[in-house]
C-alpha positions in Angstrom: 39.2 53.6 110.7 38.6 54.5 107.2 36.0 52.3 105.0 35.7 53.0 101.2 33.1 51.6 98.9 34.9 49.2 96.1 32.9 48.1 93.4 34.0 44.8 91.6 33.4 44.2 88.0 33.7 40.1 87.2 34.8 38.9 84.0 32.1 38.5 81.7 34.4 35.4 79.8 37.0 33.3 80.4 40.6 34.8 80.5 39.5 38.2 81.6 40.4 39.9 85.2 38.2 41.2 87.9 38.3 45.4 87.9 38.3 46.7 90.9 37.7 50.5 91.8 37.5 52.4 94.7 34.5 54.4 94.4 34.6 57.3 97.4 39.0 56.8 96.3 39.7 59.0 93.5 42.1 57.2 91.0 42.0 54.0 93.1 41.9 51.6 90.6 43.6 48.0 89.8 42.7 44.5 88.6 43.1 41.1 89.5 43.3 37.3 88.6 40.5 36.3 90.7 38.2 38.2 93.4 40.9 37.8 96.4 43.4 39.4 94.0 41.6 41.7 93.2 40.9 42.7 96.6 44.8 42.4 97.7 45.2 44.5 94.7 42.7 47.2 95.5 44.2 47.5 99.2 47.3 48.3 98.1 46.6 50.8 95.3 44.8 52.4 98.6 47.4 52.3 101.0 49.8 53.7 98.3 47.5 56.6 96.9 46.8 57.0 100.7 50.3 57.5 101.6 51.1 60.1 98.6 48.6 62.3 99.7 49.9 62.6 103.2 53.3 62.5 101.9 52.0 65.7 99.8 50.2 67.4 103.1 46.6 66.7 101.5 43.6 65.2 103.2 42.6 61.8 102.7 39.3 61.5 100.6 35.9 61.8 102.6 34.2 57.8 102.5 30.7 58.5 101.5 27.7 57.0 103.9 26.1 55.0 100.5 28.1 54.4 97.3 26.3 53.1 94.4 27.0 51.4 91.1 24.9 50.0 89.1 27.0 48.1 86.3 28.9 46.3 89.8 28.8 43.1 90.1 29.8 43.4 93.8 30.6 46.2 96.2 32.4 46.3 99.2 33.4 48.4 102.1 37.5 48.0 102.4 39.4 49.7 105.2 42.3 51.5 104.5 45.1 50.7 106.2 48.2 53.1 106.4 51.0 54.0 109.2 50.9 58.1 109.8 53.8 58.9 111.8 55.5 62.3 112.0 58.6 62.6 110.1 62.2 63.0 111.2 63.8 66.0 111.4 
């Protein structure tokens, strides 16, 4: 299974929404209402950019061993979670 490094950014006042970003995912990233949104929202945008790349015949990003980010707040390993089947002919 697949683990990518997310990085959360909490809202630094009231109102705003937690940033979340995938950081070994190019262009995997979303926001949220809260922390759990934000991670519902992250594993989506993962399983969708996931999908489009196999759907174009490109390889899934390489997770890194250690991500780092220092202006995180929080970072978390997320698996991605996608069906790869072969398609119909």
């Amino acid at each position: 299974m697949l683990k990518y490094h997310v990085a959360f950014y909490l809202p630094g006042s009231p109102g705003e929404m937690v940033i979340a970003e995938a950081l070994d995912f190019p262009g995997a990233v979303t926001q949220g209402f809260d922390l759990p949104d934000a991670r519902l929202m992250i594993a989506s945008a993962l399983e969708d950019l996931a999908q489009l790349l196999l759907e174009e015949g490109k390889p899934l990003p390489v997770p890194v061993n250690d991500a780092s980010c220092p202006d995180a707040d929080l970072i978390e390993l997320m698996p991605l979670s996608i069906y790869a089947g072969i398609a119909q002919r």
